[in-house]
N, C-alpha and C positions, 0 to 999 in steps of 0.2 A: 474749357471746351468740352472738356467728359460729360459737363454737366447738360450739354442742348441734346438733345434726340439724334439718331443719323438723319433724316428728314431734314431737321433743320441744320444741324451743320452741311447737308448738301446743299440745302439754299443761301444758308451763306458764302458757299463757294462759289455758288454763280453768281450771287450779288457781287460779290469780288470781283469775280469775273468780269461782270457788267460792267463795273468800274472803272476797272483798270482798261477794258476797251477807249471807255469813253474819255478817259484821263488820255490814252495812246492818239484818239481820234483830236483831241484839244490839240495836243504840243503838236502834231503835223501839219493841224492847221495854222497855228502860229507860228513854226518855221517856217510852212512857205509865203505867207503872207509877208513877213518883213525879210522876205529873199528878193522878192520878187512886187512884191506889195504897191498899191495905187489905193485912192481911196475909193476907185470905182470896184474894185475888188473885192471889196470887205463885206458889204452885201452878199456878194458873191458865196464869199466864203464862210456867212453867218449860216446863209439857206440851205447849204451843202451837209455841214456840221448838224445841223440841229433832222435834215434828214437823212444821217449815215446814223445818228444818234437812235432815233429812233428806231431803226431799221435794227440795228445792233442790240438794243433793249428786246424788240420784239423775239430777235432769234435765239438770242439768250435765255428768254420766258418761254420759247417754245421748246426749249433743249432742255430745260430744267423740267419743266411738263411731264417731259416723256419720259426723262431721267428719275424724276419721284413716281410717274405712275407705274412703269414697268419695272425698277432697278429699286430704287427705296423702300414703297409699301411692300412692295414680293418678299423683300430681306425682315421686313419685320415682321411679317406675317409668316415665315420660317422660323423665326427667331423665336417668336411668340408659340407656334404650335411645337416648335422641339422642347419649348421649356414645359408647355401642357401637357407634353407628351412623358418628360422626365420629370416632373412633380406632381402633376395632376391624375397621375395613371389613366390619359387618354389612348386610348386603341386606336381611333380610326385612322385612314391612310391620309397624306397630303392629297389636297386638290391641286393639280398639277399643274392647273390651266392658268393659275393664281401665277405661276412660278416659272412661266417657259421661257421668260428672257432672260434666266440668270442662270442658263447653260447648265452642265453638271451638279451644279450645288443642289437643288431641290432633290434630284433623285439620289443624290449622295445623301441630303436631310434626310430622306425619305425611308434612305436604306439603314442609314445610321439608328432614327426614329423605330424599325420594326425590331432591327436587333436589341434594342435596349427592353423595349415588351418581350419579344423571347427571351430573352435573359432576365428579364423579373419575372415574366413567368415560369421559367425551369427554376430562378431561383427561389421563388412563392411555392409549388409543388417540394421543392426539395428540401425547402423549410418543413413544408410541411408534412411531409414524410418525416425528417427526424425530430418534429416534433410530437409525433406521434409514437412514433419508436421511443423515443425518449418517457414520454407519457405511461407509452404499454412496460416499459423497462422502470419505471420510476414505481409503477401498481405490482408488476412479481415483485420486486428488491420490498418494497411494501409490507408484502403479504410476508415473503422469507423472513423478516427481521423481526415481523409481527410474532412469529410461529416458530423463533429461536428459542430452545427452553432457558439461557441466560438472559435475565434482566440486561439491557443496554443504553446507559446513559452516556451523555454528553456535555459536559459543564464547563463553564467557562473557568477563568483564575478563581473570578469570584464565589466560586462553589453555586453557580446560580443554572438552574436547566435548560439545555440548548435543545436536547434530541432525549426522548426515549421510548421505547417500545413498550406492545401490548402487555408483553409478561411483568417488564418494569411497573407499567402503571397497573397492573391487578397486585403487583405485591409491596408497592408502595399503599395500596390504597387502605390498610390500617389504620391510616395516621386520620385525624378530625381533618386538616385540610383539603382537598382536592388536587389532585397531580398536575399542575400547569406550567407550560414555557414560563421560565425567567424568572421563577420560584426559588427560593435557596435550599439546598439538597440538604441540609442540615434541618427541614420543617417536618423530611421524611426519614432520616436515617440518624445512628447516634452519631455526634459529631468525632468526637477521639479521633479512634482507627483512622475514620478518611483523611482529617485534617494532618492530621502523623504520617498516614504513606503521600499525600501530595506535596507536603516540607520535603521528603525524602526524597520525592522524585527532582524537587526543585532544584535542591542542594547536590543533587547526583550530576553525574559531567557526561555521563550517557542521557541523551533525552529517551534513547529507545528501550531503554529501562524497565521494567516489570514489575509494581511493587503488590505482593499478595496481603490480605487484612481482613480479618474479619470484625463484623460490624451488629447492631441490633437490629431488625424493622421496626415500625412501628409502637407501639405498645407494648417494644423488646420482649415480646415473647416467641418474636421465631430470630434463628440465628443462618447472618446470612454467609459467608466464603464471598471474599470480593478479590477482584483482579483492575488493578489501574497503569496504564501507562499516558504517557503526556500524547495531546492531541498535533497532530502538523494540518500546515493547508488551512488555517484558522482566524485568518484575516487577523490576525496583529497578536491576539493575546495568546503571547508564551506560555502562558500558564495555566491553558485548557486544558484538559483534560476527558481521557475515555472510559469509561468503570464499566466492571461487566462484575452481575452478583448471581447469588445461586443458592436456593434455600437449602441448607443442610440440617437443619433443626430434626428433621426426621432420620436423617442416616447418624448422627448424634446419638438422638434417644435409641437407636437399634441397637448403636455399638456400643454403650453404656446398659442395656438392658442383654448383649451379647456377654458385656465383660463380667458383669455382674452373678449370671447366668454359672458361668466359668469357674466363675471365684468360688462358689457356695457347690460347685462340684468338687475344686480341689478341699471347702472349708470340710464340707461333709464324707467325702470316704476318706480321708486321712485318720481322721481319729476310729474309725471304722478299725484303720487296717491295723494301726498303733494298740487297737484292745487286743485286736487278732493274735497280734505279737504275743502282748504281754500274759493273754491266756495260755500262750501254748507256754511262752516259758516258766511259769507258774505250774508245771504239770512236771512231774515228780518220774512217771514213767516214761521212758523212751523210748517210743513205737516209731518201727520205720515209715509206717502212715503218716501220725506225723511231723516225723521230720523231713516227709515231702510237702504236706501242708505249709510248713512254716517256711522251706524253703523257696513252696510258689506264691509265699506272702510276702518275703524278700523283694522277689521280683517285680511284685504287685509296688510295692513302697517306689522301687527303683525307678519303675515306669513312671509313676505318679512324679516325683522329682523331676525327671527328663522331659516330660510332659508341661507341669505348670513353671518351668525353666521357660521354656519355649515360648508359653502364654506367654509370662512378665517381658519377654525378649518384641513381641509382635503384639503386646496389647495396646499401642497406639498406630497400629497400619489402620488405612481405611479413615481415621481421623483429620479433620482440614485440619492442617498446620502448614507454614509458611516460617523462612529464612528472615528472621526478627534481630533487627541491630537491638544490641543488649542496653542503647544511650535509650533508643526511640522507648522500649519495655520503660527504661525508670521514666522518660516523661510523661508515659501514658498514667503511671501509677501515681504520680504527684498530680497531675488535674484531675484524675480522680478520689485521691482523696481530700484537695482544696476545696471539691464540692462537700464534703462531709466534715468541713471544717478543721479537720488536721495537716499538716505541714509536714513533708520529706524531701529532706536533702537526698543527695544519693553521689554515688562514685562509679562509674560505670567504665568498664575496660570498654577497646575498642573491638568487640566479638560479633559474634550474631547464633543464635542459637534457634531450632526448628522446631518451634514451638506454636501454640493456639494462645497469639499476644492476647486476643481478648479476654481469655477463659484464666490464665494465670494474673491479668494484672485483676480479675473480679478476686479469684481467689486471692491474691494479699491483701487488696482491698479489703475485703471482707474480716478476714484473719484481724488485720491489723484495725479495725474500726472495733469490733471485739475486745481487742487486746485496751486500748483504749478507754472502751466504755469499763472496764473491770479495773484495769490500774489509775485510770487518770491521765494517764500520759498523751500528749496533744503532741511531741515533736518527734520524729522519726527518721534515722538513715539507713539509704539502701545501698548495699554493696556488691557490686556487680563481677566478680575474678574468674581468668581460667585459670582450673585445676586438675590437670591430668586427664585432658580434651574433654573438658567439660566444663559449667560454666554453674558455679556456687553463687547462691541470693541468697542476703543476707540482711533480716530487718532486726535494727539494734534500735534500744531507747532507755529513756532516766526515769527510773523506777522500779515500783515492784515486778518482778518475775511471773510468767504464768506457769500454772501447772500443766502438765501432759493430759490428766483426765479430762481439761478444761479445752483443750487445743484440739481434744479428739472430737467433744460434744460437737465445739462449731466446723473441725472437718467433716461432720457429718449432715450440716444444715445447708441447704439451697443457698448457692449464689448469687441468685436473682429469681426473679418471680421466671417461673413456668422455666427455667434452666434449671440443669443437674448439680449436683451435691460436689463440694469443694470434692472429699472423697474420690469420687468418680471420675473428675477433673486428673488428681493425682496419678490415680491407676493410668488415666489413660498417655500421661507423660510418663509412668515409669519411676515416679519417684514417691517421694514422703516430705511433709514437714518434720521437724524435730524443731525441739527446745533445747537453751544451751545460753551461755555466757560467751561472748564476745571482747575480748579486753577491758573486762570487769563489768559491762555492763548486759543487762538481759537480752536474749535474741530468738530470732525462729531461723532457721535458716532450712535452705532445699538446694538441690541440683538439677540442671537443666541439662541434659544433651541429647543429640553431639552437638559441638561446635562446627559451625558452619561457615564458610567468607562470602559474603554476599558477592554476586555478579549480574551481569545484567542477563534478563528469559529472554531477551528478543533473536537472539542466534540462529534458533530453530522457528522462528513464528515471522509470519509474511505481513506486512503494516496493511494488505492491500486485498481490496476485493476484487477476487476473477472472474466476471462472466460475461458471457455474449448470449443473447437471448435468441440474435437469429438464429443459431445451431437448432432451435425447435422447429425453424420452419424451414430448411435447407432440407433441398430433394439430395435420395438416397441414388445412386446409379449402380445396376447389377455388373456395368462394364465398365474398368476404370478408362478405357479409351471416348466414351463418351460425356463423362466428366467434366464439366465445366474449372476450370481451374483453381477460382475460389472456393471450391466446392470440397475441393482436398485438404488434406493436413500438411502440411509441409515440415522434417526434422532437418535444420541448417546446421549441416557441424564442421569440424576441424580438429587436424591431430596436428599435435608438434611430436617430433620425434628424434633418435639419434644421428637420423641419416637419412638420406636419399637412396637408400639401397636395403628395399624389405629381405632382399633373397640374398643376401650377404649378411643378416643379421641383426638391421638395423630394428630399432622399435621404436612401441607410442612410447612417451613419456606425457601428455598432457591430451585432452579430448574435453572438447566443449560442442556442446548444442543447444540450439536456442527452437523453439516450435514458434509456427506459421497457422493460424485457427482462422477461418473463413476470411480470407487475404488481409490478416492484420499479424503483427508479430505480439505475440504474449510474452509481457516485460518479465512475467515471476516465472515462468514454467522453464527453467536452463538446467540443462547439465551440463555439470563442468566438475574435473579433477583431476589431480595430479598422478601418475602411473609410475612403477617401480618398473624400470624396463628389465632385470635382472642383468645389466651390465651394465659399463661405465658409459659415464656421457660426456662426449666428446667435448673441448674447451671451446670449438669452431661454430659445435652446434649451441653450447649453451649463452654465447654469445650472441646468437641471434634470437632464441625465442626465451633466454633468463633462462629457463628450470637448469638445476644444478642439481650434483648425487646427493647435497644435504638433503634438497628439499624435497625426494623423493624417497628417501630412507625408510620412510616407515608408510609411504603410500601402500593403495593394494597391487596386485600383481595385473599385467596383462590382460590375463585371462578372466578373471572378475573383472577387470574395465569394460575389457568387450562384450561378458555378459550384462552387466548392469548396462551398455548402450543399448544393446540389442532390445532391452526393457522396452526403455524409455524410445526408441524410434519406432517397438511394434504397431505396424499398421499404417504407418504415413511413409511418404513420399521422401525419399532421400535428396536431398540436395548440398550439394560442394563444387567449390571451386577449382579446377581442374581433378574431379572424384576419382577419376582410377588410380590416384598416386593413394591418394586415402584409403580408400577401398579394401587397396592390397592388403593393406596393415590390418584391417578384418577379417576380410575375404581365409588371410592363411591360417588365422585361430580358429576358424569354424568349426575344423575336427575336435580341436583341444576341447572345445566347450560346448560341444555336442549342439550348436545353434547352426541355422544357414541364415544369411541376409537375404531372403526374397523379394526385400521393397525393391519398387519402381524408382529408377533413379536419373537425376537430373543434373547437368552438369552447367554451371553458371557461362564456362569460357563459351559449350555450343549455342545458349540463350541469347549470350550478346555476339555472337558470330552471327545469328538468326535476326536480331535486332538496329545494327550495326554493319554487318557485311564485315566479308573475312577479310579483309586489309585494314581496318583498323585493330588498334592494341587491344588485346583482353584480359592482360593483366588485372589483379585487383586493385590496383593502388589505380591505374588508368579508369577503370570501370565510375569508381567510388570519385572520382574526381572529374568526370565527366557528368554521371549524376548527382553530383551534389552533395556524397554522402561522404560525413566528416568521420576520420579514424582518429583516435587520437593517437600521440604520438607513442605515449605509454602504453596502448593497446595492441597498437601494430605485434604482428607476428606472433600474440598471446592467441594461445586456442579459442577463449571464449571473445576477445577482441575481433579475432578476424569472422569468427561465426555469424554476428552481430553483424559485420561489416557487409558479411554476404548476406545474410537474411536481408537486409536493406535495401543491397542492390538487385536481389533477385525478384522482389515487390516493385521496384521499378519497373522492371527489364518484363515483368509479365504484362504489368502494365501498358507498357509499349507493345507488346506481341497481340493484348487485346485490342489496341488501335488498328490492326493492322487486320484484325479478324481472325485471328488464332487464341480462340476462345475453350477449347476442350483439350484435353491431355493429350487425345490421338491426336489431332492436328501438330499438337507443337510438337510432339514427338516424332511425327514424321518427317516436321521440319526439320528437326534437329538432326535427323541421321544425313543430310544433305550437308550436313559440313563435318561429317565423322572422321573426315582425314585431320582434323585438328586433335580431336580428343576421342580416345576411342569407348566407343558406342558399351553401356554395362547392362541395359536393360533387355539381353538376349533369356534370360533366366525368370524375368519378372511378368507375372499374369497380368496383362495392359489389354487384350480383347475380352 
């Protein structure tokens, strides 16, 4: 039956109908006929039958008539224009006249039918509004990433190009190919380094990890400083990756053309001052002259000591170098010399030392291809040990021995085309080659430090870009009372403390705040930290918000928490959850730290008193649980937990006050003094006209 039309399943009803009349009309005549029955009757009772039959057909044709013409086609002709109306994006209005015997429904269709147009089209406009936004937000992020001076790529596991910028493609474009999506990053960069920090990162158990490297461009004649950590949000592959590079090739040449500079000052007045010497002691007579000379040549030698001390101490600052596992150093040295046809084992402690990986594994490379081509020797071990925080490499091999005069020539030759001299490499770590025997066989060995433990950079660095592009076009107000509400800053905080009684001695022990930027909460921008109240905390209080005297032991004092808040809240809109209790806990350090809290302040219990009326609860667990906003359970009663919670609820609750046409600061704030016997009023202090 789903399958006939309404139409005609209504005519089948009335056939039915028909039917079963005529089937009713049959048996009553056949009762009474054999109740009563003659055979002069039968006639009788044929002629009657066949015109009640008829009469019965006809009225049932004329009910059905009326019934498809005014009830049936009206219903499908509604049916049909709500569906044109909800798929065909038709506008116009039902014709009514179509539809005035089926009561209510048409103008219910009708009414139904216009809302669905208003609502695709506020929905069409507000597409298109943030697609546009989106659009003009998609062209600055554009232009900014363009016009970052770091190179910024984006690579998949398979080292293959997802994303990269204007700077990246002008300093990749050295290479004979062309810079294009889904290109292997290895067609523009030397592979080593990369391939080494992304194992690293792989094998790492922090994904938020940092791994620093340096790398070739091109035609390896410029040297880059690379930064990689693993990519998130990446549709499946774990093993993407974000690289940011940075040409150092020229601050390189300065500080080798600085040290160099340096050197040949300490090389040339030493021996200056060492003749100085030795003339004057060479002189027979002893004139107090000079034996002030000789003793301002003393001092002259002295300085010079203290001086190129100093150099050899800071002659690698300014240098890219990075925290290098001592294992990743030997694998770098072994695929680079299986390109050159030679073989190294190696033994590597578990260290990490702060080194420029690229510049020293060229430099053994080189040495040791050298050493090679002179002895003969194709097999080589490397040795990796701490020794008295420091970190000894050691290349042994079977064979002849080299000489020093031979070690020094090729410390003095370029380690690559258009890079600087092993030499310079040396000075700039601080150390030396030497030659030497190793458990009877020949060696060079060097020192590296300090010793360093690798850890993850992401501690201090935000995975996350911040910005909101309306803040460019958000009108300025010379009066915060006429202020549109998204229009302000909002800082949302919270103190956990020792007590309930500021004026008995009680203090912060924890302070968190979260900021509110044109009526959205900014996930990265929170203060939060732990406070040394300078006395004990209580077992009652630490029970409820956790901080305990360990964990504040070495926090800062009071008075720097309230100044670093007072920082971070200048200029915005104070809001808390019953604020005068908070408050206090500010308010009485103000002397101490020579600050006043001036902000305009907002207190969440008068908002939803304003919101809600004063007979219901304004607790925050009540508040958060009427709107929908989930605490966890770990969070509750933590400073930056409940900051969070109220930020939340306070984006509601403005929300609703905008329904209601309390749209500017003065408004709400006037509303708000109308329920001041709940919470009392703090913005007596604050410039609001």
């Amino acid at each position: 039956m789903t399958r006939i039309s309404l139409r005609g399943r209504i005519l089948l009803f009335f056939a039915a109908l028909a039917a079963g009349a005529m089937a009713a009309l049959a048996v009553g005549m056949w009762f009474g006929y054999h109740r009563e029955g003659s055979p002069d009757m039968l006639n009788a009772f044929m002629q009657s039958a066949i015109a009640a039959g008829f009469l019965i057909l006809a009225l049932v044709a004329w009910i059905w008539f009326l019934f498809d013409t005014h009830l049936a086609r009206p219903i499908d002709k509604v049916a049909s224009a709500m569906r044109a109306r909800a798929h065909a994006d038709v506008a116009h209005d039902f014709q009514a006249d179509d539809a005035r015997y089926l009561g209510d429904l048409a103008e219910a269709a009708s009414a139904t039918a216009a809302t669905i147009a208003q609502t695709r089209g506020a929905l069409a406009e507000q597409v298109q509004r943030e697609t546009t936004r989106l659009s003009s937000d998609k062209n600055k992020l554009e232009q900014l990433l363009a016009d970052v001076p770091p190179a910024v790529l984006l690579c998949t596991g398979r080292h293959h190009l997802v994303f990269y910028n204007g700077v990246a493609q002008q300093m990749l474009a050295g290479s004979q190919r062309p810079v294009c999506l889904d290109r292997n990053v290895f067609d523009y960069l030397s592979e080593g380094p990369i391939r080494d920090a992304h194992n690293r990162l792989l094998e790492g158990s922090d994904r938020d990890a940092v791994v620093e490297f340096i790398c070739l461009s091109p035609c390896g004649r410029r040297r880059l400083a690379g930064r990689m950590r693993l990519a998130s949000d990446n549709g499946g592959d774990q093993a993407a990756y974000v690289m940011t590079l940075r040409d150092v090739t020229t601050e390189v040449a300065a500080y080798a053309r600085r040290d160099a500079l340096l050197g040949d000052v300490f090389l040339q007045v030493r021996p200056v001052v060492s003749n100085l010497r030795n003339v004057l002691l060479s002189r027979e007579v002893d004139v107090r002259g000079e034996d002030a000379v000789s003793t301002q040549i003393q001092v002259l030698d002295a300085a010079l000591a203290e001086l190129e001390a100093r150099f050899e101490s800071c002659r690698s600052d300014g240098w890219p170098m990075a925290p290098t596992d001592a294992r990743e150093l030997a694998g770098q040295l072994r695929r680079e010399l299986e390109v050159r046809k030679l073989s190294l084992s190696s033994n590597a402690a578990e260290l990490a030392v702060r080194c420029n990986a690229f510049d020293i594994v060229s430099l053994l490379a080189h040495v040791v291809t050298r050493i090679g081509e002179q002895t003969g020797a194709a097999r080589f071990h490397l040795a990796i040990s701490e020794s008295a925080g420091a970190a000894d490499v050691t290349v042994t091999w079977e064979g002849r021995s080299v000489q020093p005069d031979n070690l020094a020539v090729w410390l003095s030759e370029p380690v690559f085309e258009g890079g600087v001299t092993c030499d310079t490499i040396l000075r700039a770590h601080g150390n030396e080659v030497l030659t030497g025997n190793t458990e009877g066989q020949p060696a060079i060995s060097m020192r590296l430090k300090p010793i360093e433990r690798l850890h993850p950079a992401s501690a201090d660095i935000s995975r996350h870009v911040v910005y909101d592009f309306d803040l460019l076009s958000r009108l300025h107000y010379d009066k915060l009372s006429e202020a549109q509400m998204d229009a302000l800053t909002y800082v949302v905080f919270d103190t956990e403390t020792t007590g309930l009684l500021p004026e008995q001695g009680d203090e912060i022990v924890q302070i968190a705040a979260v900021r509110i930027v044109n009526g959205k909460r900014v996930k990265n921008e929170v203060f939060d930290m732990l406070v040394n109240p300078g006395r004990p905390i209580p077992a009652s209080a630490s029970a409820i918000h956790g901080v305990t005297d360990a964990m504040v032991k070495d926090a800062i004092s009071v008075q720097e928490a309230v100044r670093q808040f007072h920082r971070f809240a200048e200029g915005a809109v104070l809001v808390a959850h019953n604020a005068p209790f908070d408050m206090e806990f500010l308010s009485r350090r103000e002397k101490d730290v020579g600050l006043r809290f001036v902000n305009p302040i907002l207190d969440t219990v008068l908002v939803s008193a304003t919101a809600f009326g004063q007979a219901e609860t304004h607790t925050l667990d009540a508040l958060a649980e009427r709107l929908g906003v989930v605490i966890a359970e770990e969070d509750r009663h933590t400073a930056l937990g409940d900051a969070i919670a109220t930020a939340d609820v306070f984006i509601k609750l403005k929300d609703m006050l905008a329904g209601r046409g309390l749209t500017r600061f003065g408004e709400v704030l006037t509303r708000l003094r109308s329920h001041q016997r709940l919470v009392r009023d703090l913005n007596d202090h604050a410039r609001v006209s």
